[in-house]
C-alpha positions in Angstrom: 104.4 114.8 105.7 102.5 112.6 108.3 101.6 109.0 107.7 98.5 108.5 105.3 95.3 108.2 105.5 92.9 106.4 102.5 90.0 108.4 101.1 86.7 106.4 100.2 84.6 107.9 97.5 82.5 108.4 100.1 84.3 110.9 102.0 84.8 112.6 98.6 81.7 112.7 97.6 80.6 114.1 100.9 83.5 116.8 101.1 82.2 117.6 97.3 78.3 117.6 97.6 76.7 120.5 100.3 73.5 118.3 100.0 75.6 115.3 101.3 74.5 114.7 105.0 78.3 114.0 106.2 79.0 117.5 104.1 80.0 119.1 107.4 82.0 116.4 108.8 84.0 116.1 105.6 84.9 119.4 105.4 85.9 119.6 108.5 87.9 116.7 108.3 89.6 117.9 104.9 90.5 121.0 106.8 92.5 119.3 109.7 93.7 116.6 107.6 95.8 119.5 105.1 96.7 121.1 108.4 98.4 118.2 110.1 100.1 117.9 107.3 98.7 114.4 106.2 99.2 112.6 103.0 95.7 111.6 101.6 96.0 108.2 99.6 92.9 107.3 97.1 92.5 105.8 93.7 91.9 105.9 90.5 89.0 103.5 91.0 87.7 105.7 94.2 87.8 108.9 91.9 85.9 106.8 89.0 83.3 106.0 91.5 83.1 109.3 93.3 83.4 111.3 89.9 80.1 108.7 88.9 78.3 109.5 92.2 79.0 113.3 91.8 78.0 113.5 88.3 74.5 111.8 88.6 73.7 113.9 91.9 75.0 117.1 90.3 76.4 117.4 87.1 79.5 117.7 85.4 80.3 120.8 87.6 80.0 119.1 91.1 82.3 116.4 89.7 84.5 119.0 88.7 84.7 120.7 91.5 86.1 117.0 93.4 89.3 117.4 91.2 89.8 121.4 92.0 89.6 120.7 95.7 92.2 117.7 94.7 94.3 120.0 92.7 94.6 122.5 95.1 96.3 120.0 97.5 99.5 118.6 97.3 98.9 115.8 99.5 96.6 113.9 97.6 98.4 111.0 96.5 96.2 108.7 93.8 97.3 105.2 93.4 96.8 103.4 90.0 94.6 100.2 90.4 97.5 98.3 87.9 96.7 95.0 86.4 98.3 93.2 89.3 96.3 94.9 91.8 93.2 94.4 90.2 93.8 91.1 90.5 94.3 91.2 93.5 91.4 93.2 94.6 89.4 89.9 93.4 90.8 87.9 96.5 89.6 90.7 98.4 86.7 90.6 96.8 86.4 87.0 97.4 86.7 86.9 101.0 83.7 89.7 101.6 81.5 87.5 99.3 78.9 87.1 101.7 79.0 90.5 102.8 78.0 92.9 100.0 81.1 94.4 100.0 81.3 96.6 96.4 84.5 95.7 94.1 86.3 99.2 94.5 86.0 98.8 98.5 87.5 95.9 98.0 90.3 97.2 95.8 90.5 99.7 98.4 91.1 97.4 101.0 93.8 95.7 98.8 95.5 98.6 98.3 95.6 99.8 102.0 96.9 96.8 103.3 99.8 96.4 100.3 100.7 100.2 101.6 100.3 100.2 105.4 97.7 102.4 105.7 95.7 101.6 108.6 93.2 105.0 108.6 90.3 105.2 106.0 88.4 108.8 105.7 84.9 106.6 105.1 81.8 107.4 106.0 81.7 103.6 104.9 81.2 101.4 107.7 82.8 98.4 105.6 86.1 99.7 106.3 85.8 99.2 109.9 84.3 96.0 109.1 87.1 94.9 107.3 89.5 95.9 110.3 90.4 99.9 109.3 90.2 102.5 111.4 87.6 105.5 110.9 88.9 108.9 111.0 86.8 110.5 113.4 
């Protein structure tokens, strides 16, 4: 499998949602990320805040149909925010005080760096902001 990429909520919620205006980008992207073969990091936070975002746009079903789409792909890796991460997500969160940067970017951030991962699917400039790089 090829070296992993992070998944914001919203490049879920965009891959998810036809309405979303990134919709066709995210698909697109979904397709050529399964077919290079790349693993596709998130977490347990990202998929709170996605399945949130989904539900309260669409319903139950649209948030349903985020976990199918993860289901039917086995290289979707999700990460557990543990207790130690969380607590380290609030240095994170700490350093983008001034910024606006939300707490499960932050964890996100946190988490990428602990795992190497230097590739966010975002359609989420703070990611860049913080020093990631966009998947195109």
């Amino acid at each position: 499998m090829k070296a992993g990429c992070f998944a914001d909520s919203s490049a879920w919620i965009a891959l998810t949602n036809v309405k979303d205006t990134h919709h066709a980008q995210a698909a697109a992207a979904w397709k050529r990320l399964r077919a290079e073969n790349t693993r596709i990091v998130t977490s347990n936070y990202v998929m709170l805040e996605a399945t949130f975002v989904l539900t309260s746009r669409g319903g139950v079903r649209l948030a349903a149909a985020l976990r199918d789409a993860m289901r039917a792909s086995d290289r979707v890796v999700i990460e557990w925010v543990t207790p130690e991460r969380h607590e380290s997500a609030w240095i994170e969160f700490a350093k983008y005080e001034d910024q606006g940067i939300s707490f499960v970017d932050a964890s996100s951030f946190g988490l990428m760096r602990e795992l190497t991962i230097r590739s966010a699917w975002s359609y989420d400039a703070d990611f860049s902001r913080a020093g990631f790089e966009l998947l195109a």
